[in-house]
C-alpha positions as CSV (number, residue, x, y, z in Angstrom):
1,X,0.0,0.0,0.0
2,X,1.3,3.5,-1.1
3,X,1.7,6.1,1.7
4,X,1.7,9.9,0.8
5,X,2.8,12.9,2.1
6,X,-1.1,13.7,3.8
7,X,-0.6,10.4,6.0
8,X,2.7,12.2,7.3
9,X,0.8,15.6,8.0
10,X,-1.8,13.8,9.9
11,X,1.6,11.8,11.6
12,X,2.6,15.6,12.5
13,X,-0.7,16.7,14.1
14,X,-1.7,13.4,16.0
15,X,1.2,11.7,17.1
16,X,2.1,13.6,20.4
17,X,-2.0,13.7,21.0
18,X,-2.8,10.6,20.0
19,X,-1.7,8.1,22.7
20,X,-3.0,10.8,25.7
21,X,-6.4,9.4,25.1
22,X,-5.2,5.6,26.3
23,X,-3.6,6.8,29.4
24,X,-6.2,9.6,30.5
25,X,-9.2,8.4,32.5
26,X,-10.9,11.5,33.6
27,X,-12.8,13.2,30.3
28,X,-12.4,16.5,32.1
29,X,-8.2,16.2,32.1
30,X,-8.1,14.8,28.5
31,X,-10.5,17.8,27.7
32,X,-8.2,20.2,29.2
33,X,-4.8,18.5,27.4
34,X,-6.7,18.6,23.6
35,X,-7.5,22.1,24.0
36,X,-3.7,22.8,24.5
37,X,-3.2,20.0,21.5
38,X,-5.6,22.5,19.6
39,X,-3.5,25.1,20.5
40,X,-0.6,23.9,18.9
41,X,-2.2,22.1,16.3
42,X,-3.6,25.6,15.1
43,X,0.5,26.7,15.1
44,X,1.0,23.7,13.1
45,X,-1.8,24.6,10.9
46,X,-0.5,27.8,10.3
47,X,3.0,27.0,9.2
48,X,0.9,23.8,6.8
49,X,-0.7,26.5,5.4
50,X,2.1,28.8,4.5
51,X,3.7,25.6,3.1
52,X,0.7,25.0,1.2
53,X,0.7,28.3,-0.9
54,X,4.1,28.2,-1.6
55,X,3.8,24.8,-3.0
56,X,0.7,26.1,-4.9
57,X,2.6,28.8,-6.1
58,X,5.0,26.3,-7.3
59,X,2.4,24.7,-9.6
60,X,0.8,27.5,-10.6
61,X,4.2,28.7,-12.6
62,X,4.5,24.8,-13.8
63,X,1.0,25.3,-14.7
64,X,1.5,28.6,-16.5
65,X,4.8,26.9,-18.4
66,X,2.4,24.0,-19.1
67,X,-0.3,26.5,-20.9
68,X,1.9,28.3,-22.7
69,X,2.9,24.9,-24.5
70,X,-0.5,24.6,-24.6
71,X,-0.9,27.4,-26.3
72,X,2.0,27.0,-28.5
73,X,0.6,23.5,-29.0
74,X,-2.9,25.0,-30.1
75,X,-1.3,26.6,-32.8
76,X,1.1,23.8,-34.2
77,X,-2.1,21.8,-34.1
78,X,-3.8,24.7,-35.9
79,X,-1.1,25.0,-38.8
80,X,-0.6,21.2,-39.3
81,X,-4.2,20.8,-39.6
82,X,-4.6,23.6,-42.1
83,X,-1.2,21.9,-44.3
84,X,-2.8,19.2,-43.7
85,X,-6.7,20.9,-45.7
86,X,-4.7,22.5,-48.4
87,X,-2.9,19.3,-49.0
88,X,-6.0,17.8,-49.7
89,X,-7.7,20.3,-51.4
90,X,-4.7,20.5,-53.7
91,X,-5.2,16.6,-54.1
92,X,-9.2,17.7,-55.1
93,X,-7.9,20.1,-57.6
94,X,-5.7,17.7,-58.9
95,X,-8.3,15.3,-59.4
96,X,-10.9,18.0,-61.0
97,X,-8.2,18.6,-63.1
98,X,-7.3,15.4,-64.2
99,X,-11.1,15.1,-64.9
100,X,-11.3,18.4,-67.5
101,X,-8.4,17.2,-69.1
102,X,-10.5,13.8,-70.0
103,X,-12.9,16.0,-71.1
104,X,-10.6,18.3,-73.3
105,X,-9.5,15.5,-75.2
106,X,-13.2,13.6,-75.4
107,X,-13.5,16.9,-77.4
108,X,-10.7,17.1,-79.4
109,X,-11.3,14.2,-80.9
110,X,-15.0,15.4,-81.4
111,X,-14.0,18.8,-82.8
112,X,-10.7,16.4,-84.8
113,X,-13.5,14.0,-86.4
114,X,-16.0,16.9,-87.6
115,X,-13.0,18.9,-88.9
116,X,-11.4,15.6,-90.9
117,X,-13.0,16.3,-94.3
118,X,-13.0,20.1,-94.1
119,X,-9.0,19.8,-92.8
120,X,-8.4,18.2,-95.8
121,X,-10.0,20.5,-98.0
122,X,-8.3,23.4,-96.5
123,X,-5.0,21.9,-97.0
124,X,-6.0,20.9,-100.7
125,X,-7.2,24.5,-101.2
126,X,-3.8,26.2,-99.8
127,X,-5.5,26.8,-96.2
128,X,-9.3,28.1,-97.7
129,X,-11.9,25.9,-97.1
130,X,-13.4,26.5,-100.8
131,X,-12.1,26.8,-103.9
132,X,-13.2,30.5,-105.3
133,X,-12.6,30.2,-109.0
134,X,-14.9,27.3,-109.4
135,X,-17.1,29.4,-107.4
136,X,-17.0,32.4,-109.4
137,X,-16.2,30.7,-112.9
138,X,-18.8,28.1,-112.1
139,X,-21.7,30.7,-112.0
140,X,-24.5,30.8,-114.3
141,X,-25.4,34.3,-114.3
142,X,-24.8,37.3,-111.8
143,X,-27.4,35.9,-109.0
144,X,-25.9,32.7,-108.9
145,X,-22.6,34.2,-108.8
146,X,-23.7,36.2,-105.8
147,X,-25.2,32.9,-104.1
148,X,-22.4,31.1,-104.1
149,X,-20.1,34.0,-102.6
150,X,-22.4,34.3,-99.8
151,X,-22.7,30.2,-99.3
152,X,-18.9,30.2,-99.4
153,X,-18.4,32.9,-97.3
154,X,-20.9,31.1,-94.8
155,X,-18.9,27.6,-94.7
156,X,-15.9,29.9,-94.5
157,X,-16.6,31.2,-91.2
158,X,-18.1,28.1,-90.0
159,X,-14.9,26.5,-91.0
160,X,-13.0,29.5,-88.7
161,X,-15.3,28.8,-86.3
162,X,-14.8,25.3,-86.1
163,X,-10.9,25.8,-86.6
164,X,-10.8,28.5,-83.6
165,X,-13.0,26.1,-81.4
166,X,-10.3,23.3,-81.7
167,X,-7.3,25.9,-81.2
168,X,-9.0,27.0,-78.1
169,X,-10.1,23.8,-76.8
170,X,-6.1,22.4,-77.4
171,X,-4.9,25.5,-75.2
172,X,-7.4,24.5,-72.6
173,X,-5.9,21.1,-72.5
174,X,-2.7,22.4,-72.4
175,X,-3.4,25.1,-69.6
176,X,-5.0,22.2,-67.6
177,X,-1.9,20.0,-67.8
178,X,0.5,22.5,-67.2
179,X,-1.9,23.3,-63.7
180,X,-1.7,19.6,-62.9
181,X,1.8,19.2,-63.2
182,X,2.1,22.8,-61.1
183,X,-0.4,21.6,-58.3
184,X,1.8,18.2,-58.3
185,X,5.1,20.1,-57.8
186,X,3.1,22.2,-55.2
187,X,1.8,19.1,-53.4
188,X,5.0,17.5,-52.8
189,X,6.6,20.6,-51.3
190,X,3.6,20.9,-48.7
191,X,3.7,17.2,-47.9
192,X,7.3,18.0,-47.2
193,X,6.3,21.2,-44.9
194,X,3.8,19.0,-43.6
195,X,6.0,16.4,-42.2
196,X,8.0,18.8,-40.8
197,X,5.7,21.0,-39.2
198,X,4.3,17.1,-37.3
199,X,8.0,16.3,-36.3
200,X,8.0,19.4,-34.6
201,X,4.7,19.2,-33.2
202,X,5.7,15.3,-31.6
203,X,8.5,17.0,-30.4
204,X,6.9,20.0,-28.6
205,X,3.9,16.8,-27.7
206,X,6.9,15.2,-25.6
207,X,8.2,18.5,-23.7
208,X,4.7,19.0,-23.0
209,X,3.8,15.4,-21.6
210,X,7.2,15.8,-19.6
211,X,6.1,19.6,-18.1
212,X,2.6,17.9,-17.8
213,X,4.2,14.7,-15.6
214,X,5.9,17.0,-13.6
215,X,3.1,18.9,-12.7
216,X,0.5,16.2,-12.2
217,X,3.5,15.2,-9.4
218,X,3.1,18.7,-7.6
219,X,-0.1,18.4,-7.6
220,X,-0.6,14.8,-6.1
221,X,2.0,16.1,-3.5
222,X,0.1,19.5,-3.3
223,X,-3.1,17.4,-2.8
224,X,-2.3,15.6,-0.2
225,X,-1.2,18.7,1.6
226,X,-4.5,19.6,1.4
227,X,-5.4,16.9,3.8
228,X,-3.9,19.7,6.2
229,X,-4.4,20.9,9.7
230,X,-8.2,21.8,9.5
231,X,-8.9,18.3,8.6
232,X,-6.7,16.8,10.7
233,X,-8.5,18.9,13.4
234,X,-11.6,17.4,12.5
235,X,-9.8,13.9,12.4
236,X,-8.7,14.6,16.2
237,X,-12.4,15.8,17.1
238,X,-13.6,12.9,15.6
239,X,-11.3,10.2,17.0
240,X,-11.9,12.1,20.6
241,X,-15.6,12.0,20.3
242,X,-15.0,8.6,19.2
243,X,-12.9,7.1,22.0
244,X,-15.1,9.3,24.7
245,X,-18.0,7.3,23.2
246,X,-16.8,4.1,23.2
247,X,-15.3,4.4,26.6
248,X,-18.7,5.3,27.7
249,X,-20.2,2.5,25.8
250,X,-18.1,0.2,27.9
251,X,-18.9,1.8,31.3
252,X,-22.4,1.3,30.5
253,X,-21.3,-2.3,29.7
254,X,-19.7,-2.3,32.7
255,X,-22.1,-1.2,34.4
256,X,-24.7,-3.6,33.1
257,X,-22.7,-6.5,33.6
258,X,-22.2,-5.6,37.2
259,X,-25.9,-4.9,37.9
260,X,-26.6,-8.5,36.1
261,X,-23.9,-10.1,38.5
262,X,-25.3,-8.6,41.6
263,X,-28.9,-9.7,40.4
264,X,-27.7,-13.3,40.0
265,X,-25.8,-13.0,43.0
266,X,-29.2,-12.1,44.7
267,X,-31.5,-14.9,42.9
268,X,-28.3,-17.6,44.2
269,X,-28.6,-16.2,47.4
270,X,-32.5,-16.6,47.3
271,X,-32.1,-20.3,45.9
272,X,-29.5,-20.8,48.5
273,X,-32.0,-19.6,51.3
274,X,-34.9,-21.2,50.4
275,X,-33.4,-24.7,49.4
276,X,-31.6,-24.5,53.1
277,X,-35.1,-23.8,54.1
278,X,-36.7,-26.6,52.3
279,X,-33.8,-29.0,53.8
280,X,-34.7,-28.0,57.3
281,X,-38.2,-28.4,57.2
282,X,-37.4,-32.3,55.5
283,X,-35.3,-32.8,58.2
284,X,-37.6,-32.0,60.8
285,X,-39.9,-34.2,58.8
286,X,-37.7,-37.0,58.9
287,X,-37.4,-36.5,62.8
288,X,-40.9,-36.3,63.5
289,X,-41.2,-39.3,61.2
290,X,-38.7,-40.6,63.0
291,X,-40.1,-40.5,66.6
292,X,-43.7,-41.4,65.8
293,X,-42.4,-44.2,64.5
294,X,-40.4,-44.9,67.5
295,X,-43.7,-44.6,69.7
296,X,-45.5,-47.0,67.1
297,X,-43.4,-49.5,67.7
298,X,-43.3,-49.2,71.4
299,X,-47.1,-49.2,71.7
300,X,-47.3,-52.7,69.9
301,X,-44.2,-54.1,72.0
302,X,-46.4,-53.2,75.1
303,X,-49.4,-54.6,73.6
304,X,-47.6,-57.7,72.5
305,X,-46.4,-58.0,75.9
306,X,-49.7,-58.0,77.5
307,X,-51.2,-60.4,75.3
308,X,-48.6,-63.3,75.8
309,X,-49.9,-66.3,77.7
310,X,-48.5,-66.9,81.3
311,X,-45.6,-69.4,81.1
312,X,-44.6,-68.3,77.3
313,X,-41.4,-67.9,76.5
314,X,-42.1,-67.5,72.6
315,X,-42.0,-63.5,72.1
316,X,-43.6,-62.7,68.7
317,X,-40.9,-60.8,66.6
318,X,-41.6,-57.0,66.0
319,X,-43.2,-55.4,63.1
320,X,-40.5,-53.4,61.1
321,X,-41.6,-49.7,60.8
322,X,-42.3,-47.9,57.6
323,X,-39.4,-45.3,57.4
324,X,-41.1,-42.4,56.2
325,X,-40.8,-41.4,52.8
326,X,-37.5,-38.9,51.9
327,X,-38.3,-35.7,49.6
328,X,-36.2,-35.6,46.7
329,X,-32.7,-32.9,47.1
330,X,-33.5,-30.0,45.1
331,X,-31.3,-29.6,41.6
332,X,-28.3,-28.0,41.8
333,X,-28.5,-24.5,40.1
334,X,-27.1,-24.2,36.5
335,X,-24.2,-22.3,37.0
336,X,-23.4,-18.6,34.7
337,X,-21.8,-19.2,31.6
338,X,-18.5,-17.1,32.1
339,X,-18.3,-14.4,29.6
340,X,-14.9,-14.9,27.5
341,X,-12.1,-12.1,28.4
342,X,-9.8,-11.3,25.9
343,X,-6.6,-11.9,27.3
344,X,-3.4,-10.5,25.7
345,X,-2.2,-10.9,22.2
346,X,-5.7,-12.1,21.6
347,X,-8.2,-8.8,21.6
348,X,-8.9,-8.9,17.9
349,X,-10.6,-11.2,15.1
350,X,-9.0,-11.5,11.1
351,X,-10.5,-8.5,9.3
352,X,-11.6,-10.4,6.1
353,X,-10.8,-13.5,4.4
354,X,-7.4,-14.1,2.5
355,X,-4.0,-14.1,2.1
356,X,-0.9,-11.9,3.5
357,X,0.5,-10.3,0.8
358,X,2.6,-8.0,2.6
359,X,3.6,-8.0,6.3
360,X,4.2,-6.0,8.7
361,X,8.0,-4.1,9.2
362,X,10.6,-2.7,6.8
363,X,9.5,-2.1,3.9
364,X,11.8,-1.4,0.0
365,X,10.7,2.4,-0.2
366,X,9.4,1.8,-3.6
367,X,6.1,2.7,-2.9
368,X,6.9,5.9,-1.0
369,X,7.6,4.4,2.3
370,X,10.3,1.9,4.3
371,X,8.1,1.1,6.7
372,X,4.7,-1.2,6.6
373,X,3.4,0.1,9.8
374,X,0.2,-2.7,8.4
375,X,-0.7,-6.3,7.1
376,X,-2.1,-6.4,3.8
377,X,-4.8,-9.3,2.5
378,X,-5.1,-9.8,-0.6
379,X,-8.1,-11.3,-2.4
380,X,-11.5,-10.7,-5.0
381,X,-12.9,-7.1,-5.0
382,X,-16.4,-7.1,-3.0
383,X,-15.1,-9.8,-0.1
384,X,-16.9,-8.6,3.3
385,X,-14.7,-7.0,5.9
386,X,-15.8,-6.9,9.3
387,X,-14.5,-4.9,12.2
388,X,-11.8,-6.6,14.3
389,X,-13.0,-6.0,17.4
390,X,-16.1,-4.2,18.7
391,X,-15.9,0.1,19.2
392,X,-17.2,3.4,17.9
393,X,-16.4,4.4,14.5
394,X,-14.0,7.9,14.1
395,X,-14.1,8.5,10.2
396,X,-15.6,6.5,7.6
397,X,-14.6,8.4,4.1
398,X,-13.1,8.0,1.3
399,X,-10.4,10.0,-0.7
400,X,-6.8,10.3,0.0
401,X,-3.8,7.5,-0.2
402,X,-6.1,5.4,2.1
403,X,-9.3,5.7,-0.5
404,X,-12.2,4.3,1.4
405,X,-11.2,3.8,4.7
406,X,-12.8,3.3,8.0
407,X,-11.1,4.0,11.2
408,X,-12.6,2.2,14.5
409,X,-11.8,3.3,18.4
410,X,-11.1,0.6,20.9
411,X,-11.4,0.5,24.8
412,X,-10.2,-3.4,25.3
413,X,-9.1,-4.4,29.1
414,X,-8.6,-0.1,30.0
415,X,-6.5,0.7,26.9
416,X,-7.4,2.4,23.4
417,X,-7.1,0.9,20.3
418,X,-7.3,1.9,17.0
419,X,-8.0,0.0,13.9
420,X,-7.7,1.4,10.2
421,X,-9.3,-0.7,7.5
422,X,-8.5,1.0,4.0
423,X,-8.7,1.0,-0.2
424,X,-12.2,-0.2,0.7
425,X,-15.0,-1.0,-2.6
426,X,-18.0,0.1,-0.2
427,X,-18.4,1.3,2.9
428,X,-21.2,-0.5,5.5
429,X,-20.3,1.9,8.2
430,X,-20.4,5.5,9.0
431,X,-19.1,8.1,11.4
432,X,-20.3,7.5,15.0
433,X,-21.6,4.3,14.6
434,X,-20.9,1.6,17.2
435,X,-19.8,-1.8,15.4
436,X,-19.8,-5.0,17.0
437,X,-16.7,-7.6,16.5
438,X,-17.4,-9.7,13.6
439,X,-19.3,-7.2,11.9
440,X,-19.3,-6.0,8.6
441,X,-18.3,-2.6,7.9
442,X,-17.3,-3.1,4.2
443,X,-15.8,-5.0,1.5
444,X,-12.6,-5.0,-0.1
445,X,-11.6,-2.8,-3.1
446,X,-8.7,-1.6,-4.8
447,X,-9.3,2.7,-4.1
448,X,-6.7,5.3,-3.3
449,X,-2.8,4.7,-3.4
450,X,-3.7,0.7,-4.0
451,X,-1.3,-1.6,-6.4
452,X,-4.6,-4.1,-6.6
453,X,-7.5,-5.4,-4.2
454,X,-6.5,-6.0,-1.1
455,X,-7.3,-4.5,2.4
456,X,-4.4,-2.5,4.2
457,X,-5.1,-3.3,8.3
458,X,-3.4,-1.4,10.8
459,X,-3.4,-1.5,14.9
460,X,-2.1,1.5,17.1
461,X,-2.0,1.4,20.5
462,X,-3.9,4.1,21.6
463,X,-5.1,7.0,18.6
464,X,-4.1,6.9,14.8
465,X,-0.3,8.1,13.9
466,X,1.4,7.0,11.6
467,X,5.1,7.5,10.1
468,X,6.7,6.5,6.8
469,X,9.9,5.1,7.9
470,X,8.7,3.5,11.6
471,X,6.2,1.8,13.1
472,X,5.3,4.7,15.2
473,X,2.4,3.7,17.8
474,X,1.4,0.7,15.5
475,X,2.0,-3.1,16.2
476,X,1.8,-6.1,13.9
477,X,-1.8,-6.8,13.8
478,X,-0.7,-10.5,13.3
479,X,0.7,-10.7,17.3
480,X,-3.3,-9.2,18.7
481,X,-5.4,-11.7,16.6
């Protein structure tokens, strides 16, 4: 389990309070002692506090570095995507292009195969598409003559026409190849800008990942700084309320199982009475029994006597008397089943089901800490936990390098114990609550600074502290079970 730098703030503010509450009987002497631990605690606070902001102003200026390659970022992203538009518009107009000039030449060889004959008239005729003496010479009369000027003139300019069609349509072809091959020669040199504009946008990607690791850093560190006096204040309240509870609770207990005592102590001594009553009335029973038997059998002695003949020696044997009947002896009373006392090394129950994965002690620092002031067991996500022993519960949250955790406060044989249960799935538990031993309070998860599912269980003798490289006021859960 990972430990951050919030569990050693909390270690700052609770470990000189924290075992008080074991060794202080009288409420109104451990109220006095946390005011004064409220006292400091607000120095502490204040100097957390100051050491916040300057860590905050610490990210802030990683955070402003990390904008402006952001914003730098933004606009590499901007101009590669725009390279990256023209590039494919030039690859549209390349296309279109490539479609016109299949058109152009569809049409030339339109324009080519309606011009054959008249091409090869021209060329007979010297370049004219007619042949004006066979035109002039060939009239009949003036009005013929003037018809076929006019008729020749007409296929004349058709022919120019035609001719001036083809010339254009040729120089369209021509203008659309020489665009092509432009837009080609244009395309490879912003593919080429392309490219380099994305190698420099992966390279400012990586200074900006590296900026942004750094900062994400500060900020889990300035995070759990923010776990800071104020709610390690309410942590203290909370684990006084909660111990000042539970030591109540057990007074009452105490009380309870004192009162029931004496009352069995008064129904034994009433048994006790009235079977020593019921003995002495048997008896003097038995006596009285006793004696009128006694006189029974001397009244039929004397009456044998005086009805034996004169001269007899025979005596007549006596009756045997009926011993009077014997009243049963009363049952011996049941005696109390004795209530089981935990005795030492033995207060608490397993937590959940499962394997050790990691024990208790020295630990390789890897995960932020060289010493595993817990036991960890491993196991399925959703697996019940249940509290270790029965007591009042100080905190029940999630969050943090704990995630969902629940903290519980002992009394057990006139000490204080506290248990931590933590990277909780669910929470069955809340703030306040009384729990009994054995019963749920949750169920194993994977939350907070957790390398898979398992439940992180700690014991500290007397309240929670907790320290990164020593065991602090914890012991190794596995010598209490």
């Amino acid at each position: 389990m990972k430990k951050t730098f919030a569990s050693l703030i909390v270690s700052a503010l609770v470990l000189s309070s924290a075992p008080h509450f074991a060794a202080a009987d009288d409420l109104s002497e451990q109220k006095a002692k946390n005011e004064q631990q409220q006292q400091d605690n607000a120095k502490k606070q204040k100097n957390l506090e100051s050491s916040v902001n300057q860590e905050g102003q610490k990210i802030s200026k990683t955070q402003q570095e990390v904008n402006r390659l952001d914003e730098a970022l933004n606009e590499k992203i901007f101009a590669v995507e725009t390279k990256d538009r023209q590039i494919k518009a030039t690859e549209r107009e390349i296309v279109e292009l490539g479609k016109e000039i299949e058109k152009y030449k569809a049409k030339l060889k339109r324009q080519e195969k309606l011009l054959g004959d008249r091409l090869r008239v021209m060329q007979e005729n010297d370049g004219n598409s007619i042949k004006w003496e066979e035109v002039i010479f060939g009239a009949k009369n003036v009005g013929d003559l003037v018809s076929r000027v006019m008729a020749g003139k007409s296929i004349s300019k058709q022919d120019d026409k035609m001719i001036t069609d083809y010339q254009n349509t040729q120089k369209q072809l021509a203008d659309a190849q020489q665009k092509v091959k432009e837009k080609k020669a244009q395309l490879v040199v912003e593919k080429k800008e392309l490219k380099r504009q994305q190698a420099d946008l992966e390279s400012q990607l990586k200074e900006r990942n590296k900026r942004l690791k750094e900062l994400r850093k500060k900020k889990e560190k300035f995070e759990t700084q923010l776990m800071d006096a104020k709610e390690v204040q309410q942590i203290l309240i909370a684990q006084e309320k909660a111990i000042a509870a539970e030591k109540a609770a057990r007074e009452r207990e105490a009380r309870i199982e004192k009162e029931r005592q004496a009352q069995a102590a008064r129904e034994a001594k009433a048994r006790a009475e009235a079977e020593a009553a019921q003995a002495a009335a048997q008896k003097e029973a038995e006596e009285q029994a006793a004696k009128e038997a006694a006189a029974q059998q001397a009244a039929q002695e004397k009456a044998a006597q005086s009805a034996k003949p004169s001269g007899s020696t025979k005596q007549s044997a006596p009756k045997p008397s009926t011993p009077a009947p014997t009243a049963p002896a009363p049952a011996p009373s049941a005696p109390a089943t004795p209530k089981p006392s935990p005795s030492s090394g033995g207060l608490f129950i397993h937590p959940t089901a499962g394997a050790v994965t990691q024990g208790y002690g020295s630990a390789g620092g890897e995960n932020g800490y060289t010493f595993h002031n817990g036991i960890d067991f491993g196991g399925p996500v959703g697996t019940p936990i249940v509290a270790a022993a029965t007591g009042t519960v100080i905190t029940a949250s999630g969050g943090g390098p704990y995630g969902n955790h629940i903290m519980i406060a002992h009394q057990l044989n006139g000490k204080t114990y506290t248990t931590v249960y933590a990277h909780m799935s669910s929470l069955n538990a809340s703030a306040g609550q009384r729990v009994s031993q054995g019963q749920q309070i949750g169920t194993r998860g994977s939350t907070g600074n957790s390398t898979g599912p398992h439940l992180h269980f700690e014991i500290h003798v007397g309240g929670y502290s907790y320290s990164a490289t020593g065991p602090a006021n914890s012991v190794n859960p596995m010598s209490m079970f």
